[in-house]
Structures are given as C-alpha cells and as structure tokens.
C-alpha positions, 0 to 999 in steps of 0.5 A, a space after each residue: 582338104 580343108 576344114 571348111 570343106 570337110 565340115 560342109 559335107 558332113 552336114 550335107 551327110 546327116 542331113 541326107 540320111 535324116 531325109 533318107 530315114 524319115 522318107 523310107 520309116 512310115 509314120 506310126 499312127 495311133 489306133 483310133 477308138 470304135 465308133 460308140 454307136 452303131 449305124 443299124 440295131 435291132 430294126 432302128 436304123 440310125 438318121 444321118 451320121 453320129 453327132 461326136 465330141 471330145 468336149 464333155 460340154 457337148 455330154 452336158 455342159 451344166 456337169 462337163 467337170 464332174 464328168 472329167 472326174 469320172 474320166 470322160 472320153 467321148 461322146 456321141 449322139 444319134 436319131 434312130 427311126 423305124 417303119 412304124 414310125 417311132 423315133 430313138 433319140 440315143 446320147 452315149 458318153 465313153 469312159 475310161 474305164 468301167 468305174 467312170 461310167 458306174 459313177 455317172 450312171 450313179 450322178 444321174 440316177 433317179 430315186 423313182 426310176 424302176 429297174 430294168 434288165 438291160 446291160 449291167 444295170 438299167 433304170 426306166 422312168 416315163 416322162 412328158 416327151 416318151 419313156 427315158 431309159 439310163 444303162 452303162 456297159 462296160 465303160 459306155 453309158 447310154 441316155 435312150 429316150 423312146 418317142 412311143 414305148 413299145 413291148 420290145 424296146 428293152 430287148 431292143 436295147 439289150 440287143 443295142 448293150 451288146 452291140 457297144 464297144 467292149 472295155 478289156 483288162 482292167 478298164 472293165 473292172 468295177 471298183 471293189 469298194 462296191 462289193 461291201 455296200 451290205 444289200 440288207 436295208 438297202 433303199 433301191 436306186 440310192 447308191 452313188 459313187 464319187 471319185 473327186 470332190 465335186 461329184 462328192 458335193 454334187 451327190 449330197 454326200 455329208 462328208 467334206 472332201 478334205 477328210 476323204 483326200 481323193 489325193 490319195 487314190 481314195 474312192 466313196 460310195 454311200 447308200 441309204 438304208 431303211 432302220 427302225 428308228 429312220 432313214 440312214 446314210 452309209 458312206 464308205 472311203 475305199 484306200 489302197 491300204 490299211 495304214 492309209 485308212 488309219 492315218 485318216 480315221 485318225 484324221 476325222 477323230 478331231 473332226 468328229 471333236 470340233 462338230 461336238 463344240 459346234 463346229 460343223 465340221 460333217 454337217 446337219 446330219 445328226 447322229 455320226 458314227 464310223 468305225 474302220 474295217 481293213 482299208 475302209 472307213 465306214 460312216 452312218 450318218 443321219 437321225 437313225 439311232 445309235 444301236 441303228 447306226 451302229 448295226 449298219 456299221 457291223 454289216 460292213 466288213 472287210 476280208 483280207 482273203 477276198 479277191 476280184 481279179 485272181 481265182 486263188 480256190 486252187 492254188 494249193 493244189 496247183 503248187 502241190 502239183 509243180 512240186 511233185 512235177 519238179 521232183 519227178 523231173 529232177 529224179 529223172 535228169 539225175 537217173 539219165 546223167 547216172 546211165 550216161 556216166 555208167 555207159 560212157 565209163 564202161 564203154 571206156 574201159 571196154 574199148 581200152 581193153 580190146 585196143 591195149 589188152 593187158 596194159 591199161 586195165 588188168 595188169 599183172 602186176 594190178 591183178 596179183 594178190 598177198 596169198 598167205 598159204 596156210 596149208 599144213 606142214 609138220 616140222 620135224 622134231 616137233 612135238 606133236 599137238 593136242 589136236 594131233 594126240 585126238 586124232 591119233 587116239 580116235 584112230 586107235 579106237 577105231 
C-alpha cells in the first residue's frame, strides 16, 4: 500500500471519529440564573413578561459604570396591578455578590429617607408620583414605587424580599470592614460603601483614590457622625492585611505634609486626623475638633480574634476531644494486635505439640536442668563439724 493511500485514510479515521464524538458527547450547557422577579407575590400580579438587560445602561445609564464597580449582573424590570386598582412598578438589579448590592443601595440612598423592616435593609421616601421604597437581599436591590400606599405594602414587599433568588456561599457575605463603623454618633442613612474609584468620587468621599489604591483588593466605607464641636466624616480603607495597611499609611504621610504646604492633596475638608488599627486606616475628616475627631478615631478598632465566616467558641473543646478520641483508638488497635499475636502464638505451639509431641517444643534435652545435689554425707575420717559437736551434746543432755 502507498504512502499517499495510507495517509488519506488515516485522515478519513480522525475525521470520522471527531464526527463520531461530537455527535454521541451532548453539549454541556451552561445553567442560566433564576429569573429576578416573580410573576405572582402577595396579590400583585405582574402585567406582561419582565423587561431584562444584561446592559447596566438599562439599570441607569447616567451610573451604568459605577454599577460595573459593584459588579453588576442584570437587570429586570416590571408592572405589577392588583383588583383595587393599584399599580407597582418594580426595578430590580443583580449583583454578583451581596457587597455590589450593599454598595449600591448605599449610592442611592437618601439622607431624608425613613427606615423600614424589609429585607436586609430598607428606606421610604414619598414623592409626587407615589411613595418609593429602596431594599437589597442578598445580592438583589429592589427600587419599588407604589402608585397609592397602602397599610400592608411593606409586608407586601417583605413577602416579595423572601420570594428574590438567594445568593449561596461567599456571595451572600457582606464586607467585614462594615463591622467597625462604631454606631455611636452615627447619623442615619450616611453610610456609603465604595469599591472603585468612581463610586468613591461619586459618594463625595474626600479622600483621593491614589491613596486608597483599589488595585490592591481595598474597600472604604464613610459615615458621618455627630460630635460637640460639629459634623464629622469617617472613612475607613479595609486591606487584606496589616502590612499592606501600613505601607499606605505611610503612603498618606507625605500626603497629610503637602496639604499643610498648601497643596490640596485630601480636600477643603478642615481638620484631617487618621490613625491604623490592624489592616484598617481610619480617617475623620471634617471641622469636628481634634479631641472630637480623635475620639471618633478611638471608637475604631480592630481585633484579630474577630471572625465572620468560622464559629471558633468551641474549637478547643473539639481538639481536646479528637484527642482523646485518637488515644483511645489507638490503645485499642494496639490492645487487639497484642491478643492476635498472644492467640496466634499459642495456638502455634499448641498445634505443634499435639502434631509433634516432644520434638518441636518440650524436649528432653530442652526441658533438663543443672541439679546440684546438695544432700548430706559424712566422709569417713572426718572430723567432725561444730554443728555436729552441738548436736551430739543437746542429745546427751537430753
């Protein structure tokens, strides 16, 4: 057979077996995401199928790049009516995690907004077109605006928060620098969370993102507190850990220098003071006075110990106890391999003693022993011993 031949079908082969696999393997399809919103909650019942976009121009076109910041997913929107004649118009945006929908529930956050009791955190306010509601959960945030309020539109809305897709793992936990914005002073509806540099810029926040450097995984969230002497603002720039923090503290140093030469470095924003607690720089900005600010400073501090994700309140008890677990296994492997090797011996020697009595074990000449004889004898011509002399005289006696 030629070459030529033998080439041509070996290529018809692979070709044939390629067609063979890729007819006979399925194609793995990816799992698409649960729809945002559901078709029926509550007695509202949705108007026409969801308006959805993977654009976050269609969430809003004037922010779509700071909602990229927060990792936007998708969006949906929809018209929900009731018999009474009442209309819910619902703008929901998807997240990828639970941080990216606590930022932007922060970014759109009113001042004069009241707080309400639905899903993880919720605020009212009540405009010209109907009263307007903001809440996220989980990785979801909700814009709900009623066309006519009613006494049971929040749990309405409490019932919509539960029926939302639910993050899992990871995605579902909040970013732990929110966990050391002290409560104390705090004014409500002030806190903003930031994960990039426009959101930063956006939020007011005076404090340029050079300095934060949201290259390295960092995270800020501010607050604005009430002091004796004026209004203060708290910025706290989470890192990943300690030395990080301290190479950017030392960072904002000459920063902190070039603003008292007259450069603007920070911003009109007073008095600056900032110190660093674990991996978290904590600035307080603003006309508040130095004792003020740096009070507010000492309300922040980091632990080591704390945690948000592993229990650890048992864990010695629960290495004590392996402990104790493994000793008591191992005494008893060690206890049955002694009584194998015991049963197993004896039972050797039994059967060797009954097959071959007297040749293997208990032999004569193995079970002979040195005998030194020691009985008594009187040599004749002796003379006799003291110990006999005794005797012969108590028998005299006698």
């Amino acid at each position: 057979m030629s070459f030529r031949r033998v080439t041509g079908i070996s290529v018809f082969l692979g070709v044939f077996l390629e067609v063979a696999g890729a007819l006979g393997t399925p194609a793995v399809q990816t799992p698409s995401q649960p729809a945002v919103l559901p078709s029926a909650f509550a007695g509202w019942q949705m108007q026409g199928p969801a308006q959805t976009s993977k654009d976050p121009t269609a969430a809003d076109a004037a922010s779509a790049a700071i909602l990229k910041e927060y990792r936007f997913s998708d969006f949906a929107s929809a018209t929900y009516t009731r018999d009474d004649g009442r209309t819910l118009k619902i703008r929901a945006a998807r997240f990828a995690d639970a941080s990216g929908a606590f930022g932007a529930y922060t970014f759109y956050l009113q001042r004069e907004m009241a707080k309400e009791q639905i899903g993880d955190q919720a605020a009212s306010v009540a405009s010209a077109t109907g009263k307007r509601v903001l809440f996220y959960r989980g990785h979801i945030l909700v814009d709900a605006l009623f066309s006519r309020e009613s006494p049971m539109s929040a749990a309405e809305l409490r019932e919509l928060a539960g029926a939302l897709p639910r993050a899992s793992g990871n995605a579902a936990v909040l970013p732990p620098v929110l966990l050391f914005l002290p409560p104390r002073g705090y004014i409500a509806n002030t806190q903003k969370y930031a994960e990039g540099p426009l959101a930063l810029s956006a939020l007011g926040v005076q404090v340029p993102a050079d300095v934060v450097d949201f290259d390295s995984s960092s995270e800020v969230t501010t607050g604005r507190y009430d002091t004796p002497s004026g209004e203060a603002t708290l910025v706290l720039i989470y890192y990943t850990n300690s030395q990080m923090a301290g190479a950017h503290l030392r960072r904002l140093d000459p920063a902190h220098q070039a603003e008292q030469a007259g450069v603007s470095v920070i911003g009109n924003t007073g008095s600056l003071f900032y110190k660093r607690t674990g991996p978290i720089i904590a600035i307080a900005l603003g006309p508040a006075s130095e004792s003020d600010a740096k009070s507010l400073l000492g309300l922040v501090n980091y632990e080591a110990s704390i945690t948000r994700n592993e229990p650890t309140s048992n864990r010695e008890v629960r290495d004590l106890y392996l402990l104790l677990l493994n000793i008591v296994i191992l005494c008893a492997i060690v206890g049955g391999l002694a009584i194998v090797a015991g049963v197993a011996f004896g039972g050797f020697r039994i059967l060797m003693k009954r097959w071959y009595p007297d040749r293997v074990f208990d032999r004569p000449e193995q079970m002979e022993f040195i005998s030194l004889h020691l009985t008594e004898t009187i040599v004749q011509g002796a003379p006799p011993s003291s110990l006999d002399k005794e005797l012969d005289g108590s028998k005299k006696s006698a």
